[in-house]
N, C-alpha and C positions, 0 to 999 in steps of 0.2 A: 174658622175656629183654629184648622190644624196650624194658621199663619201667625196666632197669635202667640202659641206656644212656642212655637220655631224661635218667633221675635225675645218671648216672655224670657225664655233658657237664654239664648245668647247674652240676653241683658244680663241678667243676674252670674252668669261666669264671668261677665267682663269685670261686674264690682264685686267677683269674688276674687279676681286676679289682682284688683288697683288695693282691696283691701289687705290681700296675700304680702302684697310689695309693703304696702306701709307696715304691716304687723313686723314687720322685716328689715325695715329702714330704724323702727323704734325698738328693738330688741341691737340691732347693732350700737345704737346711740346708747342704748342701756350699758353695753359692752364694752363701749368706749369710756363712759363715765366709770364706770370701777379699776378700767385700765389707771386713770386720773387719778382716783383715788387710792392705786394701787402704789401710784408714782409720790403722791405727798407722805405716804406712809412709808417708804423707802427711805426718803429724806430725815423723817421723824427717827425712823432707826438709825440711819448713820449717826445721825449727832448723838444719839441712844450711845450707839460707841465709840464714837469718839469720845465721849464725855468719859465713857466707863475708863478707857486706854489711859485719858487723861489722869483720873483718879487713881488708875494702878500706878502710873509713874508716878504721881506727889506722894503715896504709900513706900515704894522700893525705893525713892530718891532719900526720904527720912529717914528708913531700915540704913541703904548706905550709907551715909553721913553720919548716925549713931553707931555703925560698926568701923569707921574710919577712926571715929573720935574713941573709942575706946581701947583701939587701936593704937594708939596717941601718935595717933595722924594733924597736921591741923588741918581743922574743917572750915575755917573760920571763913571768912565772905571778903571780897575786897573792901575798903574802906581807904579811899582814897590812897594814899602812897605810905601807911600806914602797918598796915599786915596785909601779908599775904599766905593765898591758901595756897595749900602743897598745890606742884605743880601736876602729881599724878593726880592728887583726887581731883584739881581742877578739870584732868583731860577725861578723866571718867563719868564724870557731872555732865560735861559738856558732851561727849558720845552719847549719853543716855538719853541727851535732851533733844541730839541730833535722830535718834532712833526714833522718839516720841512724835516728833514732829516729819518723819518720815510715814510712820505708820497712822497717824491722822492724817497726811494728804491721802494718803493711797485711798484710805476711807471716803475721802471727799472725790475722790477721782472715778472710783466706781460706783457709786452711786449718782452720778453724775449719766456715765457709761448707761447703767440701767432706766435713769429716766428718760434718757434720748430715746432708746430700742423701746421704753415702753409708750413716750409719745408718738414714737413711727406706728406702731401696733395700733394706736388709739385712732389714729391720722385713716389707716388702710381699711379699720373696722368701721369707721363715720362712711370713706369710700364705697364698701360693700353695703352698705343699707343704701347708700342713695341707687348706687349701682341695679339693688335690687327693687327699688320703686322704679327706677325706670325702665327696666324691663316690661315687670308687673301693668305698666300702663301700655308700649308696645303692645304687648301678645295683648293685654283688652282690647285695643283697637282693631288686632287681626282674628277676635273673637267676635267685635260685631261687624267689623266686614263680613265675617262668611255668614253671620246671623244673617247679614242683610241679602247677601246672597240665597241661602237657603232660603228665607221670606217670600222672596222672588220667584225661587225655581217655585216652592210650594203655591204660591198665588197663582201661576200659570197653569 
């Protein structure tokens, strides 16, 4: 009787060990998938501000142009060989649009940065669950060897 128990224990920590690993491997796959979800929302805000950036410059572009031209500056636009805009408000038009489209890349360049570091994290956390099933099933097996062991010494 006392061999059965011997047996009965070992069995059930070994599938408490294979279940330990998988409850383990699905909580890192959990962890990785919000990583994921972490990363598309990242992206979602960047163009969030990008767009917002975008909108303050075609606001402060209008502000400038309407205080150029009241200024009586001319604001006017090229039009073929026709008129031409002042040369400064051209270079300050043209700065603005340069600054705009610098501060949108940057935008796109770090959240770019963040979603690499956060698929590495997603990538190491998938690692760690498998990592930790296959332990989990190791040490079961070196729980019913010595089960099988101890079976034995007790059977004799």
């Amino acid at each position: 009787m006392l061999e059965l128990i011997v047996a009965g224990a070992a069995g059930l920590s070994a599938v408490g060990q294979i279940a330990a690993g998988q409850a383990q491997q699905q909580a890192s796959q959990l962890n990785a998938f919000q990583m994921e979800t972490e990363k598309k929302l990242n992206k979602t805000q960047a163009l969030q501000m990008s767009r917002a950036r975008r909108e303050e410059y075609d606001l402060a572009t209008s502000a400038n142009i309407a205080a150029f031209a009241a200024a009586g500056r001319d604001v006017t636009a090229d039009i073929g060989f026709a008129q031409q805009q002042d040369k400064s408000v051209q270079a300050f038009l043209q700065r603005q649009k340069d600054i705009i489209d610098q501060d949108t890349s940057r935008i796109d360049q770090q959240v770019q940065f963040e979603n690499m570091k956060t698929s590495m994290a997603a990538m190491a956390e998938r690692r760690r669950g498998r990592n930790a099933l296959t332990a989990s099933l190791f040490s079961a097996i070196g729980t019913v060897g010595q089960g099988i062991y101890q079976y034995e010494t007790v059977r004799t």
